[in-house]
C-alpha positions, 0 to 999 in steps of 0.5 A: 500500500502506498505511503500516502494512502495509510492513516497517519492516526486517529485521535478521540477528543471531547469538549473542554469546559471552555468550548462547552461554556461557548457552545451552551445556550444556557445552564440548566439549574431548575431540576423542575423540567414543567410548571404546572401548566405543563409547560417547560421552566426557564433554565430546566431540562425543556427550557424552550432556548434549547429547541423546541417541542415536536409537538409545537408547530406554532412557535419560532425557537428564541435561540435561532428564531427557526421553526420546528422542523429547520432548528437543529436543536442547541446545547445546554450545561449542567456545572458539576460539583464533582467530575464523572465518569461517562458511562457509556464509554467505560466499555469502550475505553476498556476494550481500547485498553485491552487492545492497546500493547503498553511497551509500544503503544500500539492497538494489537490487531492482526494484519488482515484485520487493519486491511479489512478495516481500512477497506471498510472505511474507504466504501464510507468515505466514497458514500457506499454505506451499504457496502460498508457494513456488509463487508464488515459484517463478512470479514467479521466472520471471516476473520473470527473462523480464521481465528478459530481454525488456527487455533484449534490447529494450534492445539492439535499440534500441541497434542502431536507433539 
C-alpha cells in the first residue's frame, strides 16, 4: 500500500469546559423540567432556548428564531460539583485498553484485520454505506473462523507433539 494512502492516526477528543461554556445556550439549574401548566421552566431540562417541542408547530425557537422542523436543536450545561465518569464509554475505553500493547503503544490487531478495516472505511468515505457494513459484517466472520481454525490447529499440534 502506498505511503500516502495509510492513516497517519486517529485521535478521540471531547469538549473542554471552555468550548462547552461557548457552545451552551444556557445552564440548566431548575431540576423542575414543567410548571404546572405543563409547560417547560426557564433554565430546566425543556427550557424552550434549547429547541423546541415536536409537538409545537406554532412557535419560532428564541435561540435561532427557526421553526420546528429547520432548528437543529442547541446545547445546554449542567456545572458539576464533582467530575464523572461517562458511562457509556467505560466499555469502550476498556476494550481500547485491552487492545492497546503498553511497551509500544500500539492497538494489537492482526494484519488482515487493519486491511479489512481500512477497506471498510474507504466504501464510507466514497458514500457506499451499504457496502460498508456488509463487508464488515463478512470479514467479521471471516476473520473470527480464521481465528478459530488456527487455533484449534494450534492445539492439535500441541497434542502431536
Amino acid at each position: 500500500m502506498p505511503p500516502k494512502h495509510r492513516f497517519a492516526g486517529v485521535g478521540f477528543s471531547f469538549f473542554t469546559d471552555e468550548e462547552i461554556q461557548k457552545l451552551s445556550v444556557t445552564e440548566i439549574v431548575n431540576p423542575v423540567a414543567f410548571d404546572h401548566l405543563n409547560n417547560p421552566t426557564k433554565q430546566g431540562l425543556h427550557d424552550k432556548r434549547l429547541g423546541l417541542s415536536a409537538f409545537d408547530h406554532k412557535s419560532n425557537c428564541p435561540t435561532c428564531g427557526m421553526q420546528v422542523h429547520h432548528c437543529p436543536g442547541h446545547v445546554g450545561h449542567i456545572n458539576l460539583t464533582a467530575p464523572l465518569y461517562n458511562p457509556f464509554l467505560v466499555k469502550e475505553v476498556y476494550k481500547l485498553l485491552k487492545a492497546k500493547c503498553f511497551a509500544c503503544h500500539h492497538i494489537r490487531i492482526h494484519p488482515s484485520k487493519i486491511e479489512a478495516y481500512t477497506s471498510v472505511l474507504k466504501l464510507l468515505k466514497i458514500g457506499e454505506v451499504v457496502q460498508s457494513a456488509t463487508l464488515k459484517q463478512y470479514l467479521l466472520y471471516a476473520s473470527t473462523s480464521i481465528d478459530l481454525v488456527s487455533a484449534s490447529t494450534l492445539v492439535d499440534k500441541k497434542k502431536l507433539a
